[in-house]
C-alpha positions as MATLAB code, in Angstrom:
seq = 'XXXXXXXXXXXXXXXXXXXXXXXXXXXXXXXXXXXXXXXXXXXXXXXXXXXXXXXXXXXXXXXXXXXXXXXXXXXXXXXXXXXXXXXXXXXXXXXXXXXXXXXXXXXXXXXXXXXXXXXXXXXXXXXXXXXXXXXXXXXXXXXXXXXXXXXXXXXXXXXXXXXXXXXXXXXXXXXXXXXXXXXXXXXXXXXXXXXXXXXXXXXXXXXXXXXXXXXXXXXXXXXXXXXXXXXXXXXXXXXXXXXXXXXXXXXXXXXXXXXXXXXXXXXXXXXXXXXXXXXXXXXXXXXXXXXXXXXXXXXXXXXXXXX';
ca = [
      -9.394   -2.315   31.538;
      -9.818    1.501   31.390;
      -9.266    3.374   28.432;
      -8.564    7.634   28.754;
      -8.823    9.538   25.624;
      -6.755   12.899   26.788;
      -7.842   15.229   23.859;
      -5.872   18.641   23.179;
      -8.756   20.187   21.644;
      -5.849   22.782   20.561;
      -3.632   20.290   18.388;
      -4.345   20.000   14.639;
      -6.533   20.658   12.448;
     -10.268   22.012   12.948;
     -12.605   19.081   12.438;
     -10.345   16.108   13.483;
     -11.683   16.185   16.875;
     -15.327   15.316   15.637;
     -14.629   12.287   14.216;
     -12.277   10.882   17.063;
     -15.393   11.141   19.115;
     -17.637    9.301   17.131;
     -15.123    6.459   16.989;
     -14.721    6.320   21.100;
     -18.729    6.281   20.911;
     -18.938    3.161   18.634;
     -15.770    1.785   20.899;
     -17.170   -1.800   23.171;
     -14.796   -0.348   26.001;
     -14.638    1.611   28.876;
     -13.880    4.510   27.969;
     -13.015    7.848   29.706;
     -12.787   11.250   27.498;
     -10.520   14.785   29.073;
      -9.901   17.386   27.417;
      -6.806   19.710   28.298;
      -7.562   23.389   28.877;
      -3.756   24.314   29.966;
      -0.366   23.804   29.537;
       1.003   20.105   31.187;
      -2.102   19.747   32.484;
      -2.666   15.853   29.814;
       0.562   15.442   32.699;
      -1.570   15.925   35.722;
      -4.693   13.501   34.280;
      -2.605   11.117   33.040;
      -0.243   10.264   36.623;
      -4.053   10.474   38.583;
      -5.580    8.398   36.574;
      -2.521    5.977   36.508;
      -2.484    6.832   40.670;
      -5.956    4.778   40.607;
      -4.164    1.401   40.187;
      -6.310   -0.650   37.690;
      -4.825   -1.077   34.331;
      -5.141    1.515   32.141;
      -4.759    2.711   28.383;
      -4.142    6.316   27.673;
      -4.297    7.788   24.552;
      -2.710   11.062   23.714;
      -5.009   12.737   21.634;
      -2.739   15.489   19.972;
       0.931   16.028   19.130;
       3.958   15.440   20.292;
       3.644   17.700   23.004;
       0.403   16.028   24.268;
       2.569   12.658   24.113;
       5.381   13.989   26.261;
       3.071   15.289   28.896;
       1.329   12.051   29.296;
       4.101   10.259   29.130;
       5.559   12.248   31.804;
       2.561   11.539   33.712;
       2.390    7.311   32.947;
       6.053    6.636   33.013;
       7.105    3.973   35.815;
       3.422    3.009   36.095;
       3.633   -0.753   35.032;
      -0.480   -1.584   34.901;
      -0.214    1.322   32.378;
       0.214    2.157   28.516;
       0.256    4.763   26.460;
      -0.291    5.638   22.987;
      -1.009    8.760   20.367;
      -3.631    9.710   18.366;
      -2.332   11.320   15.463;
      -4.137   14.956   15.909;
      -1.032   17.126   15.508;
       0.785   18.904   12.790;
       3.925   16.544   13.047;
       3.634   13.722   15.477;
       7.021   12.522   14.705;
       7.810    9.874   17.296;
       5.062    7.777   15.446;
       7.020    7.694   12.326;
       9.276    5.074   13.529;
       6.041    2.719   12.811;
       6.560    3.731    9.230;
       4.430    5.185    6.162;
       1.197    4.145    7.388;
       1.668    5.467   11.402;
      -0.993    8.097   10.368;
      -3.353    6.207    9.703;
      -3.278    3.332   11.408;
      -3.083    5.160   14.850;
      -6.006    7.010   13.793;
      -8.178    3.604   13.706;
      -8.963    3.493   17.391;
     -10.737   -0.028   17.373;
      -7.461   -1.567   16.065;
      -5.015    0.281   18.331;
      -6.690   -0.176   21.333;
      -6.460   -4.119   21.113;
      -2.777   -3.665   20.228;
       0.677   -5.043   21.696;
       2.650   -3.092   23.852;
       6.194   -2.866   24.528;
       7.999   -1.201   27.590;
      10.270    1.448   25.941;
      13.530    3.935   27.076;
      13.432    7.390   28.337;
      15.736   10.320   28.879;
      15.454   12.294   31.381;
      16.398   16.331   30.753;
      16.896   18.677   33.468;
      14.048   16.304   35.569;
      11.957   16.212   32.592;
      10.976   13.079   30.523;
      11.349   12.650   26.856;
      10.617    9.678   24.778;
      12.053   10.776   21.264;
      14.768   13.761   20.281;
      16.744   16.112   22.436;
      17.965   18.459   20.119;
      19.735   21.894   21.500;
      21.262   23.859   17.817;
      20.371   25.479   15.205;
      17.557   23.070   14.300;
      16.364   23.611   17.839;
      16.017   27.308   17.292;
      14.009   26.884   14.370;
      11.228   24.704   15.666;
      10.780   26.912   18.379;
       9.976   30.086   16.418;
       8.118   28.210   13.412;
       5.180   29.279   15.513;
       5.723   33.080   14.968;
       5.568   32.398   10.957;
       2.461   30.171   11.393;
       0.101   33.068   12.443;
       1.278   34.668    9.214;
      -1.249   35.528    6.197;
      -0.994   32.644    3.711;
       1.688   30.811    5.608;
       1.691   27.298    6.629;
       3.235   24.285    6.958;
       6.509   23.739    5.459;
       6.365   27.549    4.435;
       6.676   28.757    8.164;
       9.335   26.382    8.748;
      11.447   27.660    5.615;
      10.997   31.189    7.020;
      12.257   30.288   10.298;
      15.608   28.772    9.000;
      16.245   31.871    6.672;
      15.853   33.898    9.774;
      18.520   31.546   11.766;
      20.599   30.315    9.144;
      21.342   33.593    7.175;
      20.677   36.540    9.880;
      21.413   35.211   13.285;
      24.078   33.045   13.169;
      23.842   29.017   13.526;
      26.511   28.172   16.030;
      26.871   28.915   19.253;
      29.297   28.439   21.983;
      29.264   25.481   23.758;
      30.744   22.529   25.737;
      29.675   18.823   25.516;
      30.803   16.022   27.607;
      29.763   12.494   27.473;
      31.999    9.796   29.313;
      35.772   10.153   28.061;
      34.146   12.558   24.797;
      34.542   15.906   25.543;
      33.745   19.090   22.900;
      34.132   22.769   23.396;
      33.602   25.388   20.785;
      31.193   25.881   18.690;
      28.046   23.838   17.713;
      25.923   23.351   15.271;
      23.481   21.077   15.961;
      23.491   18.799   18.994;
      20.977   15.891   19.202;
      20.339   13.328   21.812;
      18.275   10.602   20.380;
      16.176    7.634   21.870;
      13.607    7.602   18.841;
      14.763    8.205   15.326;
      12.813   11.185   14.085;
      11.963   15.451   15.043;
      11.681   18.470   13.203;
       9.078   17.370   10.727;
      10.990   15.581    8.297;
      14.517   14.829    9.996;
      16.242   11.290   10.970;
      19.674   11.618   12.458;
      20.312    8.256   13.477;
      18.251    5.932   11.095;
      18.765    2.624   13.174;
      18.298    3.656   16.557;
      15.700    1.664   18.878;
      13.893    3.590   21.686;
      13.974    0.219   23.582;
      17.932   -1.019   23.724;
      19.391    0.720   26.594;
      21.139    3.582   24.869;
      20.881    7.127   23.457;
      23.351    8.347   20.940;
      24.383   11.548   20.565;
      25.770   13.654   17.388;
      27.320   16.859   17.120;
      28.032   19.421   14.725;
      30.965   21.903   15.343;
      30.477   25.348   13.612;
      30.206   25.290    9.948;
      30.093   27.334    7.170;
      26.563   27.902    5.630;
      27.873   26.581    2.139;
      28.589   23.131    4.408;
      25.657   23.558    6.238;
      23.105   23.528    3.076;
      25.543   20.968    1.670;
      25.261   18.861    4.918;
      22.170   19.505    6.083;
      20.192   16.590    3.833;
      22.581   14.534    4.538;
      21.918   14.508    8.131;
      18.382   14.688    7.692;
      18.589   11.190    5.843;
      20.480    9.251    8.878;
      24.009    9.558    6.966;
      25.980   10.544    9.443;
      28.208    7.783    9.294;
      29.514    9.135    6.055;
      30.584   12.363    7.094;
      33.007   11.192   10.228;
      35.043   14.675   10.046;
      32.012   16.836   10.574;
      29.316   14.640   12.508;
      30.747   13.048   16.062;
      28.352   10.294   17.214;
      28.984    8.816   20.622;
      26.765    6.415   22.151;
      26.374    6.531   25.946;
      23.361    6.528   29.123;
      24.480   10.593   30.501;
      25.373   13.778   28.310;
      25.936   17.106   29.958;
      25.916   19.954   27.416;
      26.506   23.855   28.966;
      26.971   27.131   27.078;
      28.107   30.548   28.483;
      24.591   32.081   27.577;
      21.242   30.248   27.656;
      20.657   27.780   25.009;
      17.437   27.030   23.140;
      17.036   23.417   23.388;
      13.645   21.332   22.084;
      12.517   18.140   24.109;
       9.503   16.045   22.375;
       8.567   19.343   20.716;
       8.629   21.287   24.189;
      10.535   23.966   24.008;
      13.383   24.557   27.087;
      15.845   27.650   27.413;
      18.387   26.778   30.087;
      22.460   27.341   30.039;
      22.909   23.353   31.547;
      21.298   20.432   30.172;
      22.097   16.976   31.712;
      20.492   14.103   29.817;
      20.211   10.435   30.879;
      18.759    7.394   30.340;
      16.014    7.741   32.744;
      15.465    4.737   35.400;
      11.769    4.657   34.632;
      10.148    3.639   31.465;
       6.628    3.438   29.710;
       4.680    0.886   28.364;
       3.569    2.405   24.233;
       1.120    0.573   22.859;
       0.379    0.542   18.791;
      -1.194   -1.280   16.499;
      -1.027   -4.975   15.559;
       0.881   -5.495   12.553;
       3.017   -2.109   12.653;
       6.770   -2.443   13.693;
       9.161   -0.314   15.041;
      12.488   -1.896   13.436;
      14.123    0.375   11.311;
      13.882    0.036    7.830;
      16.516   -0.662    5.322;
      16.102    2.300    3.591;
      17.037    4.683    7.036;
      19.827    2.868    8.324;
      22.965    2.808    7.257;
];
């Protein structure tokens, strides 16, 4: 079997790159290493390399970004799997795995003799996402954390606190908008929308605490407009997966096709890929990929996220 490290040498922190390679050096495999040098391009390596037919292993060496475009790339290819290296600043999908998804998807001798399982898709506007659709306010502040990033003395969770100030207090966090899923229908104005196959995005959020990205279905909540009293008051709330107890502001429908339109473009974040359209129709793609992680991890959610 082949193995493909697809390194974003972009993703992450300085330094983490060095010691990936020494581990695929020590690695009793055969092993490929590619490094990106443009946008979609881990996309492009990873559907050649899955063109060549053998069985193959691909890890995404990066974020979540660099785990969308390979899976893009792998999905529908059954001799093939893919996985993530934990090299970005969020890598959120991997948190379903739980507390230790850090580090043990940084030990590559373990993970690479790992189970697999084939796992869901949705499919938005033609592209392929594996985790969180979300098009709100939340999506409009992960797409412009970046701008408080290059900041003097910001980081982290400081850039991400400066970005919802921005939305939240000086631009307004609904927008006009019309959602239809089966016999549901919404229009007026949102809040947050999310689609979700996996269970967490944003750095630190879990909408739907108990959803598998393997059963067949994506679930969808939405937020009309609120106040920004109710939104600070509600916001944790969602954050934590307890939706369930806040039926006359949070509308979750389960369903396979969601069609969500607004009168002006809408910001809208797929796998931490950032999309600005006025239409988005998501589905439960036909294809799916094979994810591969490490033996003794599980995906189940956890008592302590459901509800």
């Amino acid at each position: 079997m082949k193995h493909l490290f697809v390194i974003n040498p972009a993703a992450g922190k300085a330094g983490n790159e060095g010691e990936l390679l020494e581990q695929i050096q020590e690695l009793d495999l055969d092993c490929e290493v590619v490094h990106t040098q443009r946008q979609e391009e881990a996309c492009d390596i990873a559907r050649a390399a899955a063109q060549r037919g053998e069985p193959l292993r691909i890890y995404a060496c990066g974020g979540d970004g660099t785990l969308n475009e390979v899976v893009n790339g792998a999905a529908g290819f059954d001799h093939v799997a893919v996985t993530n290296v934990p090299l970005g600043t969020g890598n959120d999908f991997l948190k379903i795995f739980g507390p230790q998804n850090k580090e043990k998807f940084s030990q590559l001798e373990e993970l690479s003799r790992g189970p697999q399982v084939a796992m869901d898709l949705m499919e938005c506007n033609g592209k392929l996402g594996l985790d969180i659709f979300c098009a709100g306010v939340d999506a409009r502040i992960a797409a412009d954390v970046h701008k408080y990033r290059r900041l003097p003395l910001v980081r982290g969770i400081g850039a991400y606190i400066l970005s919802l100030v921005e939305h939240v207090l000086f631009r307004g966090i609904s927008r006009q908008t019309r959602v239809e899923a089966g016999e549901y229908a919404y229009e007026g104005e949102t809040t947050i929308i999310c689609v979700c196959n996996g269970r967490h995005y944003g750095g630190g959020f879990m909408p739907v605490g108990d959803n598998l990205p393997d059963d067949g279905k994506l679930e969808m909540l939405v937020v009309p407009k609120v106040s920004r009293r109710t939104f600070f008051r509600l916001v944790g709330e969602y954050a934590k997966g307890r939706y369930r107890q806040h039926p006359d502001l949070i509308t979750a429908v389960e369903g396979t096709e969601f069609v969500i339109t607004a009168p002006q473009p809408l910001v809208a974040v797929v796998d931490g890929e950032v999309l600005r359209e006025q239409r988005y129709h998501i589905r439960l793609s036909d294809k799916r990929v094979n994810f591969f992680y490490p033996q003794g991890l599980s995906y189940q959610p956890r008592m302590e996220g459901a509800n």
